[in-house]
C-alpha positions as CSV (number, residue, x, y, z in Angstrom):
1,X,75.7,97.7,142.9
2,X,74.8,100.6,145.1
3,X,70.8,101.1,145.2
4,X,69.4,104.2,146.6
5,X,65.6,104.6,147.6
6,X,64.5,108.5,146.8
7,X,61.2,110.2,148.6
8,X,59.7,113.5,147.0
9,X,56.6,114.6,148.0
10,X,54.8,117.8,146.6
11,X,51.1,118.2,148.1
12,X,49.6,115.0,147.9
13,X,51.6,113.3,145.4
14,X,54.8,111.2,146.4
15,X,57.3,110.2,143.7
16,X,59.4,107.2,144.5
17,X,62.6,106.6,142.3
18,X,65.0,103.9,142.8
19,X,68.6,104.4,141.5
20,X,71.7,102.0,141.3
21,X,74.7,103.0,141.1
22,X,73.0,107.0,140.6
23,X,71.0,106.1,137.8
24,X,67.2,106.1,137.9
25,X,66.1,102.5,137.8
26,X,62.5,102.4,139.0
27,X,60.1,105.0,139.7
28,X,56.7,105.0,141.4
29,X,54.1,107.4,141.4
30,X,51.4,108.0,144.2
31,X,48.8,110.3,144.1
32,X,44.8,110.8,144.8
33,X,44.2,110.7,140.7
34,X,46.8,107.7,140.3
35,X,45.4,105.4,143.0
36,X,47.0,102.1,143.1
37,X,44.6,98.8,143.1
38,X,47.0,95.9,142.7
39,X,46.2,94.4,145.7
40,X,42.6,95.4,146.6
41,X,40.2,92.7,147.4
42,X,36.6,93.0,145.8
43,X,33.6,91.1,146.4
44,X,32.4,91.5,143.2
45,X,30.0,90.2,141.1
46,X,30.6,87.4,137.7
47,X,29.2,89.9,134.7
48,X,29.6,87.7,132.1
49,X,31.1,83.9,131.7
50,X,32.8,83.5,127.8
51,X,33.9,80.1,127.6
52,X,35.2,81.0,124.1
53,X,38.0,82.2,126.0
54,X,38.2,81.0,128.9
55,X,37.3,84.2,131.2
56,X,34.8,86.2,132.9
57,X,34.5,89.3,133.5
58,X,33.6,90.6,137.0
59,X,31.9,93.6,138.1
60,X,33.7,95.6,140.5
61,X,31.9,98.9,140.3
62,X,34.4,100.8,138.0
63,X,33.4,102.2,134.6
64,X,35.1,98.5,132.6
65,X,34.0,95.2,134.2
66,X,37.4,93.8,135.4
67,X,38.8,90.0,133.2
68,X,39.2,86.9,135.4
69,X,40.9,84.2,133.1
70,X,40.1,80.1,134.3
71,X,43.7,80.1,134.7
72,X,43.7,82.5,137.7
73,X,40.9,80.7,139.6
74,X,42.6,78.1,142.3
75,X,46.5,78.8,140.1
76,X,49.8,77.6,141.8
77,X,51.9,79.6,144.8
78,X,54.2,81.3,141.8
79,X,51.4,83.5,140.4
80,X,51.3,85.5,143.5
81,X,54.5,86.9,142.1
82,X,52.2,89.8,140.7
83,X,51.1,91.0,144.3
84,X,54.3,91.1,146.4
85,X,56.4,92.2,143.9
86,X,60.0,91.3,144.7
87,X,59.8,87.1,145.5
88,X,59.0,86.0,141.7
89,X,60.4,82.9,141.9
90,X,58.4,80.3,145.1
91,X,59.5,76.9,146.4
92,X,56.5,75.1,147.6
93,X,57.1,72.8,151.1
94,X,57.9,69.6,149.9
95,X,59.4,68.1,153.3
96,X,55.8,66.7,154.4
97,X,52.8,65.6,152.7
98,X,49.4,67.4,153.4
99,X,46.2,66.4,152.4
100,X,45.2,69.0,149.1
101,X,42.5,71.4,150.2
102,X,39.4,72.6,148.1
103,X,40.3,75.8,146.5
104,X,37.5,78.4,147.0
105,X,35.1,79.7,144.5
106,X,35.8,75.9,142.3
107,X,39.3,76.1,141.6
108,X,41.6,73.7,142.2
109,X,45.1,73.3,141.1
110,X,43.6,71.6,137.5
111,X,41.5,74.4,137.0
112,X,43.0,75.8,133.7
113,X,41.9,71.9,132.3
114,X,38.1,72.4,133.0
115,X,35.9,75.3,133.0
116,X,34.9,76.6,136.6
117,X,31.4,76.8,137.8
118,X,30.5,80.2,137.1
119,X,27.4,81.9,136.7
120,X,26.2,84.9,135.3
121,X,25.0,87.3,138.5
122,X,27.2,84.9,141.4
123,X,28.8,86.5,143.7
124,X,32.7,86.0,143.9
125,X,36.1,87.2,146.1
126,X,38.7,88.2,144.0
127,X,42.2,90.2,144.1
128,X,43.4,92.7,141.6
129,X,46.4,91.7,140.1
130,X,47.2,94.0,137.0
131,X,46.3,97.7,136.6
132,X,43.8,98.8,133.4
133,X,46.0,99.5,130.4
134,X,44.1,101.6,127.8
135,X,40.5,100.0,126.9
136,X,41.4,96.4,129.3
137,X,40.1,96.8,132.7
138,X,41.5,95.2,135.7
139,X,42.5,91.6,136.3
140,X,41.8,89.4,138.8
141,X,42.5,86.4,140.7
142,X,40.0,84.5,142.6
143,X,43.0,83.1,145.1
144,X,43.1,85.7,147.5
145,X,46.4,86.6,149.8
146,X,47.3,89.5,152.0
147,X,51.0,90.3,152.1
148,X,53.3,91.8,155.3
149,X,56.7,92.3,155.6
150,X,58.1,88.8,155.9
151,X,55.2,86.5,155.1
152,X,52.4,86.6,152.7
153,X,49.1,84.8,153.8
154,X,47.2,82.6,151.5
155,X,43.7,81.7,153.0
156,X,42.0,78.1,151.5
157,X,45.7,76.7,151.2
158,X,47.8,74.6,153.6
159,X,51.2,74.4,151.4
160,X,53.8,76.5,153.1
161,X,56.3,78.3,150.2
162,X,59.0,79.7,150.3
163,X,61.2,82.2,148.1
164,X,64.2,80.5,146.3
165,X,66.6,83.3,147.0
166,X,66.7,82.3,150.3
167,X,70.0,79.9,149.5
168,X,70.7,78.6,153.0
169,X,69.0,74.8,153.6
170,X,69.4,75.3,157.9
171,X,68.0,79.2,157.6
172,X,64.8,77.6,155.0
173,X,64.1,74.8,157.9
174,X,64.3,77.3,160.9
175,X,62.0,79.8,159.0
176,X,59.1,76.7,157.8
177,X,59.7,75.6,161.5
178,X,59.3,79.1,163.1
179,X,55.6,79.1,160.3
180,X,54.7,76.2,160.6
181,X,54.4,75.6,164.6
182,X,51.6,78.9,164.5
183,X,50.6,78.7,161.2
184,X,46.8,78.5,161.7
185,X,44.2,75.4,160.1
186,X,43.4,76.1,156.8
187,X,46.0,78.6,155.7
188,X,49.1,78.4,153.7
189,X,52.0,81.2,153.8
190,X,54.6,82.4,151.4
191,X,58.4,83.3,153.0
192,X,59.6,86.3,151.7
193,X,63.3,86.6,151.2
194,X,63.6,89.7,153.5
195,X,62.7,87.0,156.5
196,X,66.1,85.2,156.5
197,X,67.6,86.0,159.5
198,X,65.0,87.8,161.2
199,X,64.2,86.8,164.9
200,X,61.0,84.2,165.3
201,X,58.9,87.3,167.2
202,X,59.0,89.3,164.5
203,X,58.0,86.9,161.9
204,X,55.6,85.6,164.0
205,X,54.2,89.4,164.8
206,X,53.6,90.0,161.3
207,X,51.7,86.4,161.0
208,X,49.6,87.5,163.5
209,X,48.5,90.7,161.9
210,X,48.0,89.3,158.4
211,X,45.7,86.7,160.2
212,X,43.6,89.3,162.0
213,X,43.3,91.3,158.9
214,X,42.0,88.2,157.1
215,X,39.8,87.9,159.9
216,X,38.2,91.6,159.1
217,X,37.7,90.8,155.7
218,X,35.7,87.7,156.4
219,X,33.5,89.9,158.8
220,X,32.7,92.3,156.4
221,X,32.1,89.7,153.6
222,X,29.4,88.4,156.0
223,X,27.5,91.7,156.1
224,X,28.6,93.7,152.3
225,X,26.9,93.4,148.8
226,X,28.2,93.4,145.9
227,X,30.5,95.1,144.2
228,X,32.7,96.4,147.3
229,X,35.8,96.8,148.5
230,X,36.6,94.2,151.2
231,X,40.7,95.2,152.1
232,X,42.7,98.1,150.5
233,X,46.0,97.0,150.5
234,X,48.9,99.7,151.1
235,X,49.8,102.7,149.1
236,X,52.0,102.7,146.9
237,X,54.8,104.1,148.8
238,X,54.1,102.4,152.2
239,X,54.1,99.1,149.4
240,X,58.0,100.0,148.2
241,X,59.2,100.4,151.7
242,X,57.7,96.5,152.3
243,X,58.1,95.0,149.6
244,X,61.5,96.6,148.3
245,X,63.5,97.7,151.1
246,X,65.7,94.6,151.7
247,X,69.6,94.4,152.3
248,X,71.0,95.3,149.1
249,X,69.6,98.9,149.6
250,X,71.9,101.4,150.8
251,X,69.9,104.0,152.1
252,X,66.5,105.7,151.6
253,X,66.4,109.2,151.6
254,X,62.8,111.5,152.1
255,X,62.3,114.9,152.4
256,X,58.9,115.1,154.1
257,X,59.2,114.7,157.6
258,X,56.1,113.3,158.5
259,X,56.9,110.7,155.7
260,X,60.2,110.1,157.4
261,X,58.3,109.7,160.5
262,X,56.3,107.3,159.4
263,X,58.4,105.2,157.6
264,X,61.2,105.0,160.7
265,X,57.8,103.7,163.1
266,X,56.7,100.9,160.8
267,X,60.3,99.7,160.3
268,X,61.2,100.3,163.9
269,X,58.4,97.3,164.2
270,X,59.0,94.8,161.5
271,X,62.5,95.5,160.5
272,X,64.6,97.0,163.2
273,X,67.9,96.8,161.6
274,X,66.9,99.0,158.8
275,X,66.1,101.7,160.5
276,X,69.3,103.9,160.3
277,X,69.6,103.5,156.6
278,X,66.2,105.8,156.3
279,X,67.8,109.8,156.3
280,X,65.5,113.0,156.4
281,X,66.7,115.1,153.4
282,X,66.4,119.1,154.7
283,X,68.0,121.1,152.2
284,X,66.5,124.0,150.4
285,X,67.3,122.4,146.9
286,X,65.2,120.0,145.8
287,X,65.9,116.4,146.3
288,X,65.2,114.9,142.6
289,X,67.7,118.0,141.5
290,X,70.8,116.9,143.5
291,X,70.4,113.2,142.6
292,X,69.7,114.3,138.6
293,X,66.2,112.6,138.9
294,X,64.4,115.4,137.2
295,X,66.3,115.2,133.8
296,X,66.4,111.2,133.9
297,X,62.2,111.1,134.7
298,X,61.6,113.9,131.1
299,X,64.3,111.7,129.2
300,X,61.8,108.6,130.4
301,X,59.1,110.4,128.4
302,X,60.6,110.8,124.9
303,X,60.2,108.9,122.2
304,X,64.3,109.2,121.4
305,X,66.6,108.1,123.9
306,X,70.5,109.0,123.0
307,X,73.4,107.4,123.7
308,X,76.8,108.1,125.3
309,X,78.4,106.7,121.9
310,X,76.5,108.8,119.7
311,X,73.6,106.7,118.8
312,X,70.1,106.7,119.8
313,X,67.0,104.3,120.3
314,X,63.5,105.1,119.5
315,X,60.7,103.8,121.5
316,X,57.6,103.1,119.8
317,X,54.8,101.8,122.0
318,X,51.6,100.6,120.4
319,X,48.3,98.8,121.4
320,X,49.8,95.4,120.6
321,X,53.5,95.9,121.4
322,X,56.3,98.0,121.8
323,X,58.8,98.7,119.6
324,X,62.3,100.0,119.6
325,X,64.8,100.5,117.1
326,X,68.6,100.7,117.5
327,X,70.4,103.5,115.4
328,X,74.3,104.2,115.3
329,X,73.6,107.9,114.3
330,X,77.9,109.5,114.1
331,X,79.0,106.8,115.6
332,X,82.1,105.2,113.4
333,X,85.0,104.8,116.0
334,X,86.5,102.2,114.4
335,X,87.2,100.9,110.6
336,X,85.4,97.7,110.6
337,X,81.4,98.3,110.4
338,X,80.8,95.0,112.2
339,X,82.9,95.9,115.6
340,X,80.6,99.3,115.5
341,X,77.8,98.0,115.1
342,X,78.2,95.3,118.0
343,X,79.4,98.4,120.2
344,X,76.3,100.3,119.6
345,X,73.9,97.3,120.0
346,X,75.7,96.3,123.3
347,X,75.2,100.0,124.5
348,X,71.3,99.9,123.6
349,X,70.7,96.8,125.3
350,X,72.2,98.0,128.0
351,X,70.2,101.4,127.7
352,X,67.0,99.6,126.6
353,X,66.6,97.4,129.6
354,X,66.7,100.2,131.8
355,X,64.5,102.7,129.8
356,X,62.1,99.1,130.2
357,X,62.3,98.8,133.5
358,X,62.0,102.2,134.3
359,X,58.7,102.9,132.0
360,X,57.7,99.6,132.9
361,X,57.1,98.6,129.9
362,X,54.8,95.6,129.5
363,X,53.5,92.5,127.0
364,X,55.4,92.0,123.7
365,X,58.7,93.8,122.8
366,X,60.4,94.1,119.6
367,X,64.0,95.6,119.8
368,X,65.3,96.1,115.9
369,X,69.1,95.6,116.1
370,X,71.6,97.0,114.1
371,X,72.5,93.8,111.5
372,X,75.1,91.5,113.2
373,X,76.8,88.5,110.6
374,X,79.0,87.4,113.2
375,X,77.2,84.4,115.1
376,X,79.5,85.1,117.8
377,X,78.8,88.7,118.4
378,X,75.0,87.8,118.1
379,X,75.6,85.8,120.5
380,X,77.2,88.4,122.9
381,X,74.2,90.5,122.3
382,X,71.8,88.1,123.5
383,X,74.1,87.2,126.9
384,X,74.5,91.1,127.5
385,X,70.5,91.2,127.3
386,X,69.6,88.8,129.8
387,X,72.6,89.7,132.1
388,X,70.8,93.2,132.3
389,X,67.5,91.8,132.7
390,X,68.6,90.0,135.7
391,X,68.1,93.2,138.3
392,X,64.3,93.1,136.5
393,X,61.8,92.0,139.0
394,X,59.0,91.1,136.8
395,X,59.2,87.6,134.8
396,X,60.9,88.3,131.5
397,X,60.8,86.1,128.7
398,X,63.9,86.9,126.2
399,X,64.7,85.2,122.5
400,X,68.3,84.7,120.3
401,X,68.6,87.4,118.0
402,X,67.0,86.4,115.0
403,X,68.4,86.5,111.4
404,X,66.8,89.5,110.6
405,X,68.5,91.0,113.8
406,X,65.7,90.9,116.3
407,X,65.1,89.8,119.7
408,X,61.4,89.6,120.8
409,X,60.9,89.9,124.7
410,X,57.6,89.4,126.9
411,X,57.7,91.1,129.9
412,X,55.4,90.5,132.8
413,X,52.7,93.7,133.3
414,X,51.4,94.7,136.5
415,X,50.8,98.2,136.5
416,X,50.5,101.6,133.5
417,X,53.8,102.3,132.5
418,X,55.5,105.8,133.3
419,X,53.7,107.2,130.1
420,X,50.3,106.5,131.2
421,X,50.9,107.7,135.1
422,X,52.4,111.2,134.5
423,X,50.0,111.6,131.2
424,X,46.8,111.6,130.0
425,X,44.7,110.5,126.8
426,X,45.2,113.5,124.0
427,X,41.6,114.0,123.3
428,X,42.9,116.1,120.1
429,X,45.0,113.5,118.1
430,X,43.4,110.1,119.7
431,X,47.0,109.3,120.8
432,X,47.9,108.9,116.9
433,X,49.9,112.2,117.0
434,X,48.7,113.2,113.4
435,X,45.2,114.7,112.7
436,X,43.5,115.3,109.4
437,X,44.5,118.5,107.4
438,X,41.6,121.1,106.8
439,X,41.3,119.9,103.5
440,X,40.4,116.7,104.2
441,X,38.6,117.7,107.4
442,X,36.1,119.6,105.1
443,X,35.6,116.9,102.3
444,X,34.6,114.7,105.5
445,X,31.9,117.3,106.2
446,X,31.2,118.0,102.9
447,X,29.9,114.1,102.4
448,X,28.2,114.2,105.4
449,X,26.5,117.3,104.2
450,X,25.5,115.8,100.8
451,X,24.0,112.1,102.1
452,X,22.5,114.1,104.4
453,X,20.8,116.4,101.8
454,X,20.0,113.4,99.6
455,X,16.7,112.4,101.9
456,X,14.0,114.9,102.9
457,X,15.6,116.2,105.7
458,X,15.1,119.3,107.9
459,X,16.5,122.4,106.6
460,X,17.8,123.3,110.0
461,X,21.2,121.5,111.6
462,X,23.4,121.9,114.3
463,X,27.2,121.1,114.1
464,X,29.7,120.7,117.0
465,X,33.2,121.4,116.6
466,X,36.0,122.2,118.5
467,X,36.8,125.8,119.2
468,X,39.9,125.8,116.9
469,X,37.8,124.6,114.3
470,X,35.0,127.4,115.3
471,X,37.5,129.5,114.7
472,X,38.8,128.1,111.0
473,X,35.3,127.7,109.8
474,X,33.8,131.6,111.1
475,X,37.1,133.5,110.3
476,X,37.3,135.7,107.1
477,X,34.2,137.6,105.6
478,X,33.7,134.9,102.7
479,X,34.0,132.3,106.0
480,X,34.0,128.8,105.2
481,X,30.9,128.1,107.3
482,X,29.3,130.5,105.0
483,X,30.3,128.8,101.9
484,X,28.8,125.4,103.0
485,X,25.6,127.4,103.9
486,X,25.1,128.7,100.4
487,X,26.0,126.0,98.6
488,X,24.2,123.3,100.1
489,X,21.5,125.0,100.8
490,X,20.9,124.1,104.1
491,X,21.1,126.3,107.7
492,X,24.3,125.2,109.7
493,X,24.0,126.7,113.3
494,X,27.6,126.5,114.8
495,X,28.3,125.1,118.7
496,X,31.5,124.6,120.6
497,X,32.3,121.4,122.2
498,X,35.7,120.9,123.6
499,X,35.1,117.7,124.1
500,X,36.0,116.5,120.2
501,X,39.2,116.3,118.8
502,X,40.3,118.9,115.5
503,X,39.3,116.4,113.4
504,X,36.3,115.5,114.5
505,X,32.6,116.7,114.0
506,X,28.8,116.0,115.5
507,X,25.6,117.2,113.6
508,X,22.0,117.3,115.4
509,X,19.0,117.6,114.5
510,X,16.9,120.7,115.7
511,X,13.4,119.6,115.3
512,X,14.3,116.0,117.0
513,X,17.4,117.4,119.6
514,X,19.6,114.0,118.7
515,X,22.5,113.6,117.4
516,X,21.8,112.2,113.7
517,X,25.4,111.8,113.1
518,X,25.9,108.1,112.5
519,X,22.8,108.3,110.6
520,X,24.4,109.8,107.7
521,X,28.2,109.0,108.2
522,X,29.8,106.1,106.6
């Protein structure tokens, strides 16, 4: 598979897309309104503690309080997974015996069996490890680490891991051996694949500076109150270039030259060898046009995705799940409806796994299936699935196809999806896409008006609406703001607020100044 690395940059926003075999596979999005925090290590401060279930919520200083479960405080080398992004799967050292150290903050590695000992107002270190996704804030981890380019640093922890896709036994021992002989007291490391067959100085380089980083964040802790940011780990483009930019990519191509720059210094330090794969893109058209990004990135944001066949996939996400249906549309290319219909699903799997990796689509999916009754070929469906799920870095859970033809999927969240990173919250429709018609708009109003008029109320109110509906309500002679007037009895003075959607409304009071909506809305 041939996997390309694509650098755009407009202003101050970089768009990152990752391609194999030319089509988009990944794609990252960096700018000043879409900071990335995954990473970022808080000393923040323990809100609330809800043994009910099992979490805390910490205060971080952002508008939502971010959720620490007891299973992230003191968990196991493999949840780091979430931080440095390509090394999901971690062998711990198992060649020696060390004595287990105390896990900071409480947690130890039987910590999701008892609940730690948190209070309401402590102060507590912990590392973001999944973005906000609609009304949940961050989550954390209180089991810190700091990654670099070959190693990731785990301080309070003296087991030495190591990624499983480094296959070769001499290259693991030579690599613990290289770690292990200036691996400092008290501190355990993860090897990241990209260190096979890197020299020791190099590794050892990049131990160094993750240590004296470590070293700046226990400095500050000593002299910072809480809620504040102890380390800001790296942008998200500097991020894909060390986490992502391993052997099996074939080039990386940017069209910002002091980008370029940039990215040929750092890996002219950790990762000589790379260096002539990263190219300086000059030409005068722009780069997502020649590699057919652009098309690929507005396809990523509709709802119907077509298919080479004929057929098409809708993708439905929704606050608990996501789900997508699988339609044949004209496609009938041969007799038998059974061999269609496995042709179609085994093209939307296909399809589907890389419209989910690209949106990076998280939590619970539900794929609908055109009806198979061949065991067989729902078998062939299901293998097909997790075949393409293989190139998926985050931890996937995948079941058969079920009798009623559909395969449920977890897949592990980190960050928003594509959705939520190039768009933002419709303030109109509430992200429903419908709103209410006029006519039921005004017998909304209309109630309000009449409870409202059943007490002794003031004869004087003010209603909010937004302009469109300023507009609806004033327009005609015989205006519907004057009908409401004259038959209710009662002196509406109209405002504007942008702010509310087209179906929404907010009365207040004139003598008080308050809004009395609630009061008379049920």
């Amino acid at each position: 598979m041939r996997k390309v690395i694509l650098i755009n940059t407009i202003g101050e926003e970089v768009r990152i897309a990752i391609t194999e075999d030319g089509r988009l596979a990944e794609f990252f999005l960096d700018n000043p309104d879409k900071e990335r925090n995954v990473g970022d290590i808080y000393l923040g401060k323990v809100g609330k503690v809800i043994p009910g279930i099992r979490a805390a919520f910490i205060d971080l200083g952002f508008e939502q309080d971010a959720f620490l479960h007891f299973s992230d405080i003191g968990s196991s080398l493999d949840e780091y997974a979430s931080i440095i992004g390509d090394d999901s799967d971690i062998e711990e050292d198992d060649e020696e015996e060390e004595e287990e150290t105390p896990h900071r903050n409480g947690g130890g590695r039987d910590s999701y069996q008892r609940n730690p000992s948190l209070e309401r107002g402590q102060d507590i270190v912990v590392q973001i490890t999944k973005e906000p996704v609609g009304k949940k804030g961050f989550r954390v981890t209180s089991k810190v680490s700091i990654p670099g380019r070959y190693l990731v640093l785990i301080p309070f922890d003296r087991k030495i891991g190591l990624s499983k896709k480094i296959y070769n036994y001499k290259e693991k021992r030579r690599l613990r051996s290289i770690v292990r002989s200036a691996l400092p007291k008290g501190f355990g490391v993860i090897i990241r694949t990209v260190a096979a067959g890197q020299e020791e100085n190099l590794i050892l380089d990049d131990l160094n500076t993750l240590v004296k980083q470590w070293n700046e964040i226990q400095s500050k802790l000593k002299t910072s109150k809480s809620p504040v940011l102890l380390h800001k780990d790296l942008s998200t483009t500097s991020s894909v270039i060390r986490d992502l930019f391993k052997g099996d990519i074939d080039k990386v191509i940017i069209d910002s030259k002091k980008l370029f720059k940039d990215v040929k210094l750092y890996l002219g330090e950790t990762s000589p060898e790379f260096s002539d794969k990263v190219q300086l893109y000059d030409r005068e058209q722009p780069l997502f046009d020649v590699y057919k990004i652009e098309e690929q990135l507005q396809e990523s944001l509709q709802r119907k995705v077509w298919l080479k066949n004929g057929g098409y996939i809708i993708i439905e996400p929704t606050e608990a799940m996501t789900v997508i249906d699988v339609n044949s549309g004209k496609y009938a290319k041969h007799k038998e409806q059974e061999i269609n219909s496995l042709n179609t699903n085994l093209e939307s799997a296909r399809e589907i796994v890389r419209q989910v990796r690209l949106r990076d689509i998280g939590g619970i999916i539900v794929i609908d299936f055109i009806d198979l009754y061949d065991d067989k070929n729902r078998r062939r469906l299901y293998e097909e699935i997790k075949k393409e799920f293989r190139n998926d870095r985050a931890k996937t859970t995948i079941l058969p196809v079920s009798d009623f033809g559909l395969v449920e999927i977890t897949r592990q969240r980190i960050r928003q999806n594509i959705l939520h990173s190039v768009s933002d919250f419709c303030p109109v429709c509430k992200g429903t896409g419908r709103v209410h018609s006029k006519s039921t708009f005004m017998n909304r109003m209309e109630r309000w008006i009449r409870r409202y008029k059943g007490g002794s109320n003031p004869f004087k109110v003010r209603l909010a609406v937004n302009p469109y509906v300023r507009y609806y309500l004033t327009s005609g002679l015989w205006c519907k703001l004057y009908e409401l007037r004259l038959k209710h009895k009662l002196y509406i003075k109209l405002m504007d607020d942008e702010s509310l959607g087209l179906d929404d409304f907010r009365f207040y009071s004139v003598k008080e100044e308050k809004d009395i909506t609630e009061e008379f809305d049920k």
